[in-house]
N, C-alpha and C positions, 0 to 999 in steps of 0.2 A: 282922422288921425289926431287931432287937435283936439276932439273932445274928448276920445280917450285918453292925453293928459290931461283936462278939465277934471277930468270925474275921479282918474285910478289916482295922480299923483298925491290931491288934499287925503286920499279917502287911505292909500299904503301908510302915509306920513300920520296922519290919526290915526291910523291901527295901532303903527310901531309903537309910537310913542305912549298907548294908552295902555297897550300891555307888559310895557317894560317893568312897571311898578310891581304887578301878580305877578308877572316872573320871579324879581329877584325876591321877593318873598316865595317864592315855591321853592326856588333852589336855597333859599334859608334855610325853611322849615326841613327839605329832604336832607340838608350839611348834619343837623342836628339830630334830626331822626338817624342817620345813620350815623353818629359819631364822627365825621371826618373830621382829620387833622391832617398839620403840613407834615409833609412826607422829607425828613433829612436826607442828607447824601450818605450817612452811613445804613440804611436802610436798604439801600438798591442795591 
């Protein structure tokens, strides 16, 4: 049990964090590609 937090805990925590960066350039690059804008309350 123990060394499966050894191994998964460093190894989940260096994932997340290393793909947070691609991420929010992905979700940029797709805001832009598709135009998105904020959506008003007189629109709904």
């Amino acid at each position: 049990m123990w060394l499966h937090l050894i191994v998964w805990l460093p190894l989940v925590a260096a994932l997340s964090l290393g793909l947070m960066r691609p991420g929010k350039g992905l979700m940029t690059a797709l805001h832009m590609k598709n135009m998105a804008r904020e959506v008003r309350n007189d629109e709904l």
